[in-house]
SELO-192033 format. One record per residue: residue in three letters; z, x, y of N, C-alpha, C, O in turn. Coordinates in pm, 1 decimal. Last residue first. Layout:
N
{"ala"; {Z; X; Y}; {Z; X; Y}; {Z; X; Y}; {Z; X; Y}}
...
REM end
This chain:
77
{"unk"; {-3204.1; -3942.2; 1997.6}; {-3287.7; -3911.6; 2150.5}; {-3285.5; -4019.7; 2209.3}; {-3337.0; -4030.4; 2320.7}}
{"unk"; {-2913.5; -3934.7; 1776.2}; {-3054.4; -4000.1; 1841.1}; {-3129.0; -3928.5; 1974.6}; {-3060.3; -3849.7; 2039.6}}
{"unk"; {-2821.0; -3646.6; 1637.9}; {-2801.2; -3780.5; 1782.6}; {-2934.9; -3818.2; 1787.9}; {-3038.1; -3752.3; 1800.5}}
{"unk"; {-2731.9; -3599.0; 1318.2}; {-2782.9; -3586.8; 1420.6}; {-2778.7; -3686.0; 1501.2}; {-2743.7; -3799.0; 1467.3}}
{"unk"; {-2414.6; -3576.3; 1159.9}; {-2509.7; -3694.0; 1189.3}; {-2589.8; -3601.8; 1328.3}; {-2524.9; -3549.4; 1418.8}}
{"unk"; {-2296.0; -3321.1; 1002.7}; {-2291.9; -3388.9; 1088.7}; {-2400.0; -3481.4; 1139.1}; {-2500.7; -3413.8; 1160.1}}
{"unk"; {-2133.2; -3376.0; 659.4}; {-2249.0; -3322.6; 732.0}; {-2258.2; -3394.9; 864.4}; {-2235.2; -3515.9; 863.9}}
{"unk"; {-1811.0; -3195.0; 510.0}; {-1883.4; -3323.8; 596.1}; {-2039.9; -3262.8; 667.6}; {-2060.6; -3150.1; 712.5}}
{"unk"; {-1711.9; -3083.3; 267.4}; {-1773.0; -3064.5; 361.1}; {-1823.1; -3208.0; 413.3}; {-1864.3; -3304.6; 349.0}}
{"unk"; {-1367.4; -2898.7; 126.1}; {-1442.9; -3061.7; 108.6}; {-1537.8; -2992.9; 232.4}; {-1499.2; -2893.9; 294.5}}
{"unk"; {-1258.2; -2703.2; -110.8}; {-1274.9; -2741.1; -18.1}; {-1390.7; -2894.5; 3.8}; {-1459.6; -2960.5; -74.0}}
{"unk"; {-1164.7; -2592.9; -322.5}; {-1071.4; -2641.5; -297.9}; {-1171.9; -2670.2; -142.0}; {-1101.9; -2633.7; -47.5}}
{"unk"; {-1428.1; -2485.8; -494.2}; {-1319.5; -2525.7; -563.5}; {-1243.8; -2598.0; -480.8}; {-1223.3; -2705.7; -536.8}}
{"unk"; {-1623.5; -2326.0; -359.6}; {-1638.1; -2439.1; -362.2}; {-1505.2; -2526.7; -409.5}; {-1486.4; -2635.9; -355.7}}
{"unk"; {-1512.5; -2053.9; -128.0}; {-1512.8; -2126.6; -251.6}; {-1553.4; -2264.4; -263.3}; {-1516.7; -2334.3; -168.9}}
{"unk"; {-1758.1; -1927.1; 117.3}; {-1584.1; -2005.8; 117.1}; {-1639.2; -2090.8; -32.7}; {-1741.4; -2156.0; -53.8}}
{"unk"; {-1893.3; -1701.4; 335.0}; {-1898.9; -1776.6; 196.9}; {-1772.7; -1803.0; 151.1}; {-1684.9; -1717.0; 143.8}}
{"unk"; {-2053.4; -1687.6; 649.1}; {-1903.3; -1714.9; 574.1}; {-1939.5; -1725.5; 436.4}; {-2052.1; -1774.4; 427.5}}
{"unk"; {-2140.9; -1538.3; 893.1}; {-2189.0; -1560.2; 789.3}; {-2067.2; -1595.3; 695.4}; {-1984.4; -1506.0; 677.2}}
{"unk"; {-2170.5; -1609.1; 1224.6}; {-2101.6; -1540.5; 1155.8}; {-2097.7; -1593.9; 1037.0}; {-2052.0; -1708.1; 1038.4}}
{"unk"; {-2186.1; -1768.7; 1454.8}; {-2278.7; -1668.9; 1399.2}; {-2272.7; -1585.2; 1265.2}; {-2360.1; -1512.0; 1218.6}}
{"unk"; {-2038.0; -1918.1; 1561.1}; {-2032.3; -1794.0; 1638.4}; {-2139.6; -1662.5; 1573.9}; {-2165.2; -1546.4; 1605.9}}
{"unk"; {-2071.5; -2169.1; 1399.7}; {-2139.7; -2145.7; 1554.9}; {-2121.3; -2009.0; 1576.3}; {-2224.7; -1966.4; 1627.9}}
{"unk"; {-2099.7; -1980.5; 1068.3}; {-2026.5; -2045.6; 1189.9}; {-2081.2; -2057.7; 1321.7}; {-2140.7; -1959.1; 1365.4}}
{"unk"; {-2289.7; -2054.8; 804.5}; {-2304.9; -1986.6; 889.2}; {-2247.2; -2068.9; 1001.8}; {-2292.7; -2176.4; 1040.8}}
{"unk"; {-2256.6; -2014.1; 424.3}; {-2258.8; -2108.2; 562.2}; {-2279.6; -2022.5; 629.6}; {-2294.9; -1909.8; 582.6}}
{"unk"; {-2240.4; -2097.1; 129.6}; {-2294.5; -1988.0; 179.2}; {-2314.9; -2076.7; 315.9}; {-2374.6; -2184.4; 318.8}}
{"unk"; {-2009.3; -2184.4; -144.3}; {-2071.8; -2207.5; -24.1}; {-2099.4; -2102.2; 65.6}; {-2012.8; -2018.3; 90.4}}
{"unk"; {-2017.1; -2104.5; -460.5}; {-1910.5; -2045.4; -331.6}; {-2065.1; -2165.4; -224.0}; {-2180.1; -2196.4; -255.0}}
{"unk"; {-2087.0; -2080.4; -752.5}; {-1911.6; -2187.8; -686.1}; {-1930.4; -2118.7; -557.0}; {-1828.6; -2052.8; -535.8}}
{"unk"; {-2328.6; -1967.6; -737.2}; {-2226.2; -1879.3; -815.5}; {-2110.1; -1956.9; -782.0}; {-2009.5; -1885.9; -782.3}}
{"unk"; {-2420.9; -2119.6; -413.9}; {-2449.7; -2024.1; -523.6}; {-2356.6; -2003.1; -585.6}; {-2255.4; -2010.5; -515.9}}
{"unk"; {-2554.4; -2314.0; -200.9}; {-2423.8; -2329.4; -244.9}; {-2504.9; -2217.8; -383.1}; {-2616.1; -2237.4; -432.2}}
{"unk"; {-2675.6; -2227.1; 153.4}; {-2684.4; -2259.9; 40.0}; {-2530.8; -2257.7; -40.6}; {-2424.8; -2221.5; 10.3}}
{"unk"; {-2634.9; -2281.5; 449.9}; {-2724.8; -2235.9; 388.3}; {-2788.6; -2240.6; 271.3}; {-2910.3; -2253.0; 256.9}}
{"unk"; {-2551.4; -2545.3; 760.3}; {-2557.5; -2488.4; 575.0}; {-2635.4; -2441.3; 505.4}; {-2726.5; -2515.8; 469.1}}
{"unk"; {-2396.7; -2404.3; 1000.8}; {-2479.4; -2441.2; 946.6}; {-2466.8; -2415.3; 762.3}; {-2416.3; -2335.0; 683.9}}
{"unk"; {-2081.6; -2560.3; 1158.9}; {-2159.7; -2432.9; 1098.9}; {-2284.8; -2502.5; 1046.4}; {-2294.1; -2625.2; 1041.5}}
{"unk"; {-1774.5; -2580.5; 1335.0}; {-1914.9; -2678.8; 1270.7}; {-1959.2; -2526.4; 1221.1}; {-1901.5; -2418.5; 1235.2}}
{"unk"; {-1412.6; -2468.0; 1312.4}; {-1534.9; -2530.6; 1371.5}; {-1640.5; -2584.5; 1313.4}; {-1606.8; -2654.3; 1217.8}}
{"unk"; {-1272.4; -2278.0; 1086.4}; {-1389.8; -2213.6; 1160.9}; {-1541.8; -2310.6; 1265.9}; {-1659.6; -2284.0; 1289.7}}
{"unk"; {-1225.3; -2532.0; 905.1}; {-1222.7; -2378.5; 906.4}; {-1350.3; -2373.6; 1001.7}; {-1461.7; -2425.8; 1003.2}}
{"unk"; {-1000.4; -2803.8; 931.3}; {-1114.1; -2743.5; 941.3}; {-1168.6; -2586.2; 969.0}; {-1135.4; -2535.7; 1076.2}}
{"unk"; {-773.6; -2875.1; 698.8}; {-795.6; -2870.7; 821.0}; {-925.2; -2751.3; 810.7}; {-945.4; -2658.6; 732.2}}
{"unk"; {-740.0; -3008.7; 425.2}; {-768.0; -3116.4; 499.9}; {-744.2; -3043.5; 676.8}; {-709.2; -3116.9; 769.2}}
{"unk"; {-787.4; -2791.4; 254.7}; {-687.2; -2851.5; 263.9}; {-666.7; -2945.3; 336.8}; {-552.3; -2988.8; 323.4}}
{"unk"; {-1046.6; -2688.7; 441.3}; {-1017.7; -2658.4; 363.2}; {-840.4; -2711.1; 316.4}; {-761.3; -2633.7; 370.3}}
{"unk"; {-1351.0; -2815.1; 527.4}; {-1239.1; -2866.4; 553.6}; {-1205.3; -2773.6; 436.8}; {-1285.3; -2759.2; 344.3}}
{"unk"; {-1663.1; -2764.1; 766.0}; {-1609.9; -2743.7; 631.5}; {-1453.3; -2728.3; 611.0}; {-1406.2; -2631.9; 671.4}}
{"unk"; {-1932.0; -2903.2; 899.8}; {-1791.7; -2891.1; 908.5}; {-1736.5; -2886.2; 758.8}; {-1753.4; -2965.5; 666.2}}
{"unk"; {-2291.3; -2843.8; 943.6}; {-2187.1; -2910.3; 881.8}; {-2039.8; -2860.7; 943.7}; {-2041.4; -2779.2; 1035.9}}
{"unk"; {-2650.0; -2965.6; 1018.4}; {-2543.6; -2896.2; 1063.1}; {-2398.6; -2969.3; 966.9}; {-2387.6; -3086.2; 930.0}}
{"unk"; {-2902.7; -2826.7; 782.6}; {-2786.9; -2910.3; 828.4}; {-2672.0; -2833.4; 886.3}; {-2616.4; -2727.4; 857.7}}
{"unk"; {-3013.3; -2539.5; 693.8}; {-3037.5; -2596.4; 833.2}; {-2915.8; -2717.7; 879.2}; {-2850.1; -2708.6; 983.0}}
{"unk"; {-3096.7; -2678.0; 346.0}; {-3071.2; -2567.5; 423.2}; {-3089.0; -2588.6; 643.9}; {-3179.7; -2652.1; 697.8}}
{"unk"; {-2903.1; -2969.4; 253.9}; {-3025.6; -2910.2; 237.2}; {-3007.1; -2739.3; 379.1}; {-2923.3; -2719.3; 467.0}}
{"unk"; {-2743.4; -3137.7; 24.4}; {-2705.5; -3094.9; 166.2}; {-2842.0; -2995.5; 105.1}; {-2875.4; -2960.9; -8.2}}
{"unk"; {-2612.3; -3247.1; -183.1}; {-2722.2; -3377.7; -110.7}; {-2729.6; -3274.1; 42.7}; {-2722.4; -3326.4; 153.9}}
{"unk"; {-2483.9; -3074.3; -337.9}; {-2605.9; -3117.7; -377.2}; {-2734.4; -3187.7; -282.2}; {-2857.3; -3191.0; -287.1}}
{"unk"; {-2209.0; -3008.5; -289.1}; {-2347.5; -2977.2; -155.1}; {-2445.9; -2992.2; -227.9}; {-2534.1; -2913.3; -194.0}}
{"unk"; {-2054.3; -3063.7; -519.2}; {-2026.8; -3120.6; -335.3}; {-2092.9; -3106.3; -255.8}; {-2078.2; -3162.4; -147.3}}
{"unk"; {-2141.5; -3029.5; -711.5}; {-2167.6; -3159.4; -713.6}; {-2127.7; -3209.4; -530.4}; {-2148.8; -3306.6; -457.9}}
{"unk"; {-1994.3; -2778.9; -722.1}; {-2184.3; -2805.1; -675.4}; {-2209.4; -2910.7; -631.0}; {-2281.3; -2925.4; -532.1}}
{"unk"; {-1785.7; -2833.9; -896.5}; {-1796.9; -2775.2; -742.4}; {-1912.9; -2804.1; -686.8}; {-1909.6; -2868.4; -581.9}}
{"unk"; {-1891.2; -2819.8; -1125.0}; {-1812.4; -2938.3; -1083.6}; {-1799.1; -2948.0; -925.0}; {-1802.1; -3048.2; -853.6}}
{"unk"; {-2057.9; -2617.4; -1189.2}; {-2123.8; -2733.5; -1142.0}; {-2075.0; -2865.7; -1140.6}; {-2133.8; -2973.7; -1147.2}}
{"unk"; {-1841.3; -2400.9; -1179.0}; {-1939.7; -2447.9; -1027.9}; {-2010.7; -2556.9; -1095.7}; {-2035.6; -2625.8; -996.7}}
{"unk"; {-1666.0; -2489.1; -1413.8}; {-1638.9; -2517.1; -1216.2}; {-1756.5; -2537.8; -1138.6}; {-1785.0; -2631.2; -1063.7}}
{"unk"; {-1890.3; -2434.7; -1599.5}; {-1784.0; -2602.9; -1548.4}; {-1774.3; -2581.8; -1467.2}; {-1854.9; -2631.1; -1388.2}}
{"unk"; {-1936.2; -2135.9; -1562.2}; {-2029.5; -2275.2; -1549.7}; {-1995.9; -2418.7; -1526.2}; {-2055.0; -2499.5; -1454.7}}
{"unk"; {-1686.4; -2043.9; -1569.1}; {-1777.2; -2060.8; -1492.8}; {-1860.1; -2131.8; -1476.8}; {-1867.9; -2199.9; -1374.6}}
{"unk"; {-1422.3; -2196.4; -1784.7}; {-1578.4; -2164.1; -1786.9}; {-1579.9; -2151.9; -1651.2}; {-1501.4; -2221.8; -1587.1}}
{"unk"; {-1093.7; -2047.9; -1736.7}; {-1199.0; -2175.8; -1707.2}; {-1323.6; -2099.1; -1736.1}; {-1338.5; -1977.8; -1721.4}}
{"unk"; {-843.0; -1844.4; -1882.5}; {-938.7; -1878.6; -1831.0}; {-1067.5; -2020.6; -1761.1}; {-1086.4; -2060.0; -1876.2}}
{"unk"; {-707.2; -1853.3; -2127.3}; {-656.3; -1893.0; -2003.6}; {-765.0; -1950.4; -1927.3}; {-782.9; -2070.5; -1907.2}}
{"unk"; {-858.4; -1514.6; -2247.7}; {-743.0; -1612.8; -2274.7}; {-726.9; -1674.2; -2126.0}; {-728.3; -1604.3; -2024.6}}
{"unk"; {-1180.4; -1421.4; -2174.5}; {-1046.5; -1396.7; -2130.6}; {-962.2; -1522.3; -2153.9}; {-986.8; -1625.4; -2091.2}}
REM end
């Protein structure tokens, strides 16, 4: 399709943002610099999209393209 972007460029320009993130971390996911939906867990990153899960439980998949993620530091004991 005229115009278009590769798929493959984006997501593994996009990817490059949850590479170091493993399944179970807890995270916060920023979209424009305000936070969607509180902390969540991170499931996986597939096809450009982030595959999460919100404290409330609730299964999200949010583009990789325009968003940033922070991982949250576990607390010491």
């Amino acid at each position: 399709m005229p115009g278009r972007r590769s798929g493959d460029r984006r997501t593994s320009q996009s990817r490059s943002i949850v590479d170091n993130f493993r399944r179970g971390d807890k995270i916060q996911v920023f979209s424009a610099g305000r936070q969607l939906d509180g902390n969540g867990t991170f499931i996986r990153a597939e096809d450009g999209f982030l595959v999460w899960e919100d404290n409330s439980g609730n299964r999200n998949t949010t583009s990789l393209e325009s968003i940033s993620v922070r991982r949250l530091r576990k607390r010491s004991c």
